[in-house]
C-alpha positions in Angstrom: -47.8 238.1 97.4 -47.0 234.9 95.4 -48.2 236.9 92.4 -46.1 239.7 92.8 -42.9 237.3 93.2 -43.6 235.7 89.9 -44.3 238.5 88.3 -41.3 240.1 89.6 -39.4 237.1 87.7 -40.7 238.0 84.2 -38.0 241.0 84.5 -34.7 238.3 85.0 -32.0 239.0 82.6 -32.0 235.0 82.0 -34.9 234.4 79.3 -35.1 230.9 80.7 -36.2 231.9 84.1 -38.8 234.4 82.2 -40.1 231.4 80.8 -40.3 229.5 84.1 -42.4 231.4 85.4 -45.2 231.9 82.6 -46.8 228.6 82.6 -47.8 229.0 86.8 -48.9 233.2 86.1 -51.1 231.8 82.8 -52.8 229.2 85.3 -53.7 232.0 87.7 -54.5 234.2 85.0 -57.2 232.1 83.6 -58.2 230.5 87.1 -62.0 232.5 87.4 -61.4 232.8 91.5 -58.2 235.4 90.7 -58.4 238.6 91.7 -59.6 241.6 89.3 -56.7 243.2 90.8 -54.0 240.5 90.2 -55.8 239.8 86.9 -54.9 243.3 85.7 -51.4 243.1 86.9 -50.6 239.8 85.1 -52.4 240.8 82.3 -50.0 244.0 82.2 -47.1 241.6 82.3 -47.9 239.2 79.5 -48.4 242.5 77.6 -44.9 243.5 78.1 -43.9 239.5 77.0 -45.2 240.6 73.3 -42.2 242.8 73.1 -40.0 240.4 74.7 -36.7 240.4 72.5 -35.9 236.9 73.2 -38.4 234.4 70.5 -38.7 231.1 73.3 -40.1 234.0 75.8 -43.0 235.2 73.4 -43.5 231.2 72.2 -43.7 230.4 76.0 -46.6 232.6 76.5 -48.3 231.7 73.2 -48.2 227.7 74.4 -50.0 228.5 77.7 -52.7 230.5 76.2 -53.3 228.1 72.9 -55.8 226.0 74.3 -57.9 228.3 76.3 -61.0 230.0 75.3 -60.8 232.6 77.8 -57.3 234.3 76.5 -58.0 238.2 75.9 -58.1 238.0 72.2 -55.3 240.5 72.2 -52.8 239.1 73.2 -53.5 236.2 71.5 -53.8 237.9 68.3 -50.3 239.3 68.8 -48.8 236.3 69.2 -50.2 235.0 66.1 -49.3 237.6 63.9 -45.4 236.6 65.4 -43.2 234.9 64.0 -43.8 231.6 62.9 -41.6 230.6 65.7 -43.9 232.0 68.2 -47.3 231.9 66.9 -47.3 228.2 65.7 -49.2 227.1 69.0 -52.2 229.5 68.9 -52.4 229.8 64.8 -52.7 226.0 65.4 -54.9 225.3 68.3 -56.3 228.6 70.0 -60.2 228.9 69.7 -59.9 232.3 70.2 -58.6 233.2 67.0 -61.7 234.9 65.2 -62.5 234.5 61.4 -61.5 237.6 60.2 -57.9 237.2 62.1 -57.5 233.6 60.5 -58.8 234.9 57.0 -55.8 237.9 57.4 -53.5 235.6 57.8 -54.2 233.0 55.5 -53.7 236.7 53.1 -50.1 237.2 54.1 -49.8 234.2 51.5 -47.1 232.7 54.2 -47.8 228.5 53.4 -46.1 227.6 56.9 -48.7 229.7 57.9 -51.9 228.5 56.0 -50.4 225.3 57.0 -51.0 225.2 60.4 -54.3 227.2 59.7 -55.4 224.1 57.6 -55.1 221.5 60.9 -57.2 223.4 62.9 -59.5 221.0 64.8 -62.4 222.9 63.1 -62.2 225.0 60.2 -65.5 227.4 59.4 -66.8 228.0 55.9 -65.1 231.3 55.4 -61.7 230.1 56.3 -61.8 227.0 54.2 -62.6 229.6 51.2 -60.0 231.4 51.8 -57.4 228.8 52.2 -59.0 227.4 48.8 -58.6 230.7 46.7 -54.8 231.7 47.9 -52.9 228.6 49.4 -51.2 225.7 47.4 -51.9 222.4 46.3 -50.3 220.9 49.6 -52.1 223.1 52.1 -55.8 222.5 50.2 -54.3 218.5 50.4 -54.7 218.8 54.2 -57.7 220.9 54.7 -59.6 217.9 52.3 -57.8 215.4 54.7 -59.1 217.8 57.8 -62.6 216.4 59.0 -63.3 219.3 60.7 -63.2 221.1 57.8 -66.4 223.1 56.5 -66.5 223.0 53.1 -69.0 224.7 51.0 -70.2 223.4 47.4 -68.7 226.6 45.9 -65.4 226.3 47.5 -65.3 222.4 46.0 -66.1 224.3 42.9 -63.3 226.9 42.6 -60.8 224.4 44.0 -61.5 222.2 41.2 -61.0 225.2 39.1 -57.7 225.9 40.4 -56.0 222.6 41.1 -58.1 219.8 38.6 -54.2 218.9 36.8 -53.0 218.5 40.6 -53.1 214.3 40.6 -52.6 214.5 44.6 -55.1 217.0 45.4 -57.4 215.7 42.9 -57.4 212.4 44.3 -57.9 214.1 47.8 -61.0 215.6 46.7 -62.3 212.2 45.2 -62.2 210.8 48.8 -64.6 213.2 50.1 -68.0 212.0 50.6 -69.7 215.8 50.4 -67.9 216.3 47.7 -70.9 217.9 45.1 -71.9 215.6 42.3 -71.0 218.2 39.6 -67.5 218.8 40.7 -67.1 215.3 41.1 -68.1 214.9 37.6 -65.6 217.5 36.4 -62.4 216.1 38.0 -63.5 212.7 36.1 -62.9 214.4 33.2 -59.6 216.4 34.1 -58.6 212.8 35.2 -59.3 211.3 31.1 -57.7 214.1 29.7 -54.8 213.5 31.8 -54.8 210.0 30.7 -54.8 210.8 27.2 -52.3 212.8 27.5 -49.8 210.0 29.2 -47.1 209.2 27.3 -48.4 205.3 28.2 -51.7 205.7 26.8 -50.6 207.3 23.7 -47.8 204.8 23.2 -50.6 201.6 23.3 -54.0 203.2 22.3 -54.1 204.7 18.9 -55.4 208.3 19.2 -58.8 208.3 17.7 -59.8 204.8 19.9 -58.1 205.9 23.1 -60.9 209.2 22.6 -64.1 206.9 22.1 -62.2 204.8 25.1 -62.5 207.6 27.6 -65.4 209.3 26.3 -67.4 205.9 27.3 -65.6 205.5 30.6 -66.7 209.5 31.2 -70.1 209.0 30.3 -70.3 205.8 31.9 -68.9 207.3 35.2 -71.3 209.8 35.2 -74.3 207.7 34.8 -73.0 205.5 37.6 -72.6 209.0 40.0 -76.4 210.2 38.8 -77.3 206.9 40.1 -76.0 207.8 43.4 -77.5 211.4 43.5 -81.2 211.8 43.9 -83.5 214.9 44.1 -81.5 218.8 44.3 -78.0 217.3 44.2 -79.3 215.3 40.7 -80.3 218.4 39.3 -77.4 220.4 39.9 -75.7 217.6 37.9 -77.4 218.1 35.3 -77.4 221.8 35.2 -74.0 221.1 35.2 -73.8 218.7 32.6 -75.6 221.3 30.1 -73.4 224.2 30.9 -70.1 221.8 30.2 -71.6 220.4 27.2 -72.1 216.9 28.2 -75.8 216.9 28.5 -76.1 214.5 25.5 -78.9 212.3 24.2 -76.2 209.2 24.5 -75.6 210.3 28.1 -79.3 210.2 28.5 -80.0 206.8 27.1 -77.4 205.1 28.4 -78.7 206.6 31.7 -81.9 204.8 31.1 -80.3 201.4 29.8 -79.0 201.4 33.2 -82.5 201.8 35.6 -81.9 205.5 36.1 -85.0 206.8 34.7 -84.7 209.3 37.3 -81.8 211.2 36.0 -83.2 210.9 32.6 -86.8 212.6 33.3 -84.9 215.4 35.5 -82.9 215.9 32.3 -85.9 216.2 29.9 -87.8 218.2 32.5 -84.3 220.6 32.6 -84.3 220.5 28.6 -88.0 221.0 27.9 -87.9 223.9 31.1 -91.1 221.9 32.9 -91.2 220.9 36.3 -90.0 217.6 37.0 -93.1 216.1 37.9 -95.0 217.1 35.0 -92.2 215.9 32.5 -92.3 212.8 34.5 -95.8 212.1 33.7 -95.7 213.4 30.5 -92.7 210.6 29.5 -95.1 207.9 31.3 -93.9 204.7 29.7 -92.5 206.5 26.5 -95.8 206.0 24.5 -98.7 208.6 23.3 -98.3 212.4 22.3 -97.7 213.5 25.8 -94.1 211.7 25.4 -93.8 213.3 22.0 -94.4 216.5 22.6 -92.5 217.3 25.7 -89.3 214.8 23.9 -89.8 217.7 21.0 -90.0 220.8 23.6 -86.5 219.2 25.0 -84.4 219.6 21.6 -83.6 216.1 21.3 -82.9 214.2 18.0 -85.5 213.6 15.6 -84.3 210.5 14.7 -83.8 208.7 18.0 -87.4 209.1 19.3 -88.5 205.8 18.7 -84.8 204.3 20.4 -86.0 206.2 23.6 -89.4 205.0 23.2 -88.3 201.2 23.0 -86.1 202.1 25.8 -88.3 204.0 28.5 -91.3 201.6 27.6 -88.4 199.0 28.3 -87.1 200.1 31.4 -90.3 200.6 33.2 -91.7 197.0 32.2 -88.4 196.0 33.4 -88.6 197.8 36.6 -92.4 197.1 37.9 -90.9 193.4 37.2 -88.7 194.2 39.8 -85.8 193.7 37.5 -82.2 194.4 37.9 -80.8 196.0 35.3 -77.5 196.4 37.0 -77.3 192.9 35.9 -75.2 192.4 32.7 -77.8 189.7 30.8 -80.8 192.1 31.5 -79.2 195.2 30.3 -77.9 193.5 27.1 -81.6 192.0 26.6 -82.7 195.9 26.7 -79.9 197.1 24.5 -80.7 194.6 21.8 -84.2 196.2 21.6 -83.4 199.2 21.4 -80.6 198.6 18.3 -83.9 196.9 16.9 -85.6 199.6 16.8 -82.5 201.6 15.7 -82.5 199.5 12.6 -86.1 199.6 11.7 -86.1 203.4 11.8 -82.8 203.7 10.8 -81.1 207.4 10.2 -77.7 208.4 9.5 -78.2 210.8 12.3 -77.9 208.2 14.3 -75.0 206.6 13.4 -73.0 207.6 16.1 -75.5 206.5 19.2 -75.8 203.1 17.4 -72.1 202.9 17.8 -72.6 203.6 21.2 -75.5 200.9 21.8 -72.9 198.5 20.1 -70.2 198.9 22.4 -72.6 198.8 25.1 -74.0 195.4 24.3 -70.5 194.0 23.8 -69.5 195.2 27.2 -72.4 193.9 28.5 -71.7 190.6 26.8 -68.3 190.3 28.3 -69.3 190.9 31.7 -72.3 188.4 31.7 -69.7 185.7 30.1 -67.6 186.8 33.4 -70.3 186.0 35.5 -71.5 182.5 34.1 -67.1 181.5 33.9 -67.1 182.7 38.1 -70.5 180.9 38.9 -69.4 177.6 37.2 -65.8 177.4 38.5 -67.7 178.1 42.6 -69.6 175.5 41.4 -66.6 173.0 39.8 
């Protein structure tokens, strides 16, 4: 009887009172001790509130059946391909909404739409690709702010691809911690190019030095993130690295002068197409034929074997030592090795890394004369 009096109500000429009464008949109608009977008859009723004429009617229905899982999928649907007006609660909150309805949607191309799509509590794989591929810059910004986001490695990818010159979005993806090692790497180096391209760099840094100044800052970047990466996630760097071009012999050594032998032995495995173990022990500590051949099966210089001999004999002395060579004074020690035995084997060829090594120890330099001013002015 109380059923039938409320659902008598939803035919008032006064939208307001239509409203009134939704809220109580959307309790019943999900309560599971209702009736199959009264079920039906509400269920008829909020049927005949999709076609409501009045917009608050049709939003009143879609805010009592947002947060339920047991809403028919029907009428929820409805509601959410409504007017933004109406549909803003369940495109927002209901967990009824299924992929393929969300993924539809998201294809309207509507970005009030995608919006609210992209602050769902949780967000599957699918959906987060499709938001990625169609919506803009400010709708990806809040699905990477969205930690119920699911984000594959391939969707990081093409979002790279679409928005790296976005400064916003491409700081957004910086603050992800799953972000993939690779695409990291990438928006490091849309980031230089849109330094070099600032009217403030180019006004201070002559042209040809502001290039060697971000090219080290690059590489030097993405030795420190191949320090952070270890097994799959290191290779897929590196894989990476060769596709873009930046797979260099200076990359790899300065990799080395900083304690990452690990990246630099999945690199010459990569380059010399061995498994990584087998390159590994083939390197050893840089000495014999085994290190020769498998340096010569990986393409690189000629000219700078005997640099990465020094420096991977080097490194691993320095390492079963226990030594840090995060620490300025022992990497410089290492680096001036290694430009000795640049100069006893000398090459034109290698002209270029040498610069690199010099730069290298000067930075190293600085920074140790940093450390040695802080220690004695704690100690002043």
């Amino acid at each position: 009887m109380i059923t039938e009096l409320f659902l008598g109500r939803l035919a008032a000429r006064d939208p307001h009172q239509r409203v009134q009464v939704i809220g109580p008949l959307a309790r019943a109608f999900l309560c599971p001790d209702l009736s199959a009977v009264s079920r039906e008859e509400i269920g008829a009723g909020f049927a005949a509130i999709l076609t409501d004429p009045n917009p608050i009617v049709r939003r009143a229905l879609a805010e009592a059946l947002a947060d339920s899982p047991d809403a028919p999928h029907h009428l929820v649907a409805a509601l959410a391909f409504d007017q933004l007006a109406v549909s803003a609660p369940v495109l927002r909150r209901s967990p009824v909404l299924q992929d393929h309805d969300l993924v539809e949607l998201i294809g309207e191309g509507v970005a009030q739409t995608q919006m609210l799509i992209a602050g769902r509590s949780r967000i599957s794989p699918p959906v987060a690709a499709a938001l990625i591929e169609i919506a803009p810059p400010e709708v990806c910004e809040l699905l990477l702010a969205n930690p119920g986001a699911d984000i594959l490695s391939f969707s990081f990818a093409r979002l790279a691809e679409r928005h790296a010159g976005d400064a916003a979005l491409r700081a957004a993806m910086l603050e992800r911690d799953d972000l993939p090692a690779q695409v990291r790497q990438g928006l490091t180096l849309a980031l230089a190019e849109a330094l070099l391209g600032s009217d403030m760099f180019k006004a201070f840094v002559l042209p040809e030095r502001g290039q060697k100044m971000v090219r080290d800052c690059c590489d030097q970047a993405t030795v420190d993130l191949a320090g952070r990466c270890s097994g799959e996630e290191r290779r897929a760097l590196i894989v990476h690295l060769d596709c873009t071009g930046h797979l260099t012999a200076g990359l790899m050594l300065r990799a080395l002068l900083h304690g990452n032998a690990g990246f630099f032995e999945d690199a010459l495995a990569f380059l010399a197409d061995l498994p990584p173990r087998r390159a590994a022990r083939l390197a050893g500590g840089g000495q014999g034929a085994g290190f020769k051949a498998v340096y010569e099966k990986a393409g690189l210089p000629e000219a700078q074997f005997s640099a990465f001999a020094t420096v991977l004999s080097q490194t691993r002395a320095a390492l079963a030592r226990g030594e840090d060579l995060t620490q300025a004074s022992r990497r410089r020690a290492l680096i001036e090795k290694v430009q000795a035995a640049f100069q006893r084997d000398w090459h034109p060829a290698s002209l270029e890394l040498s610069a690199m090594l010099t730069r290298l120890a000067d930075a190293a330099a600085r920074e140790e004369a940093k450390v040695v001013y802080w220690e004695d002015a704690a100690a002043a």
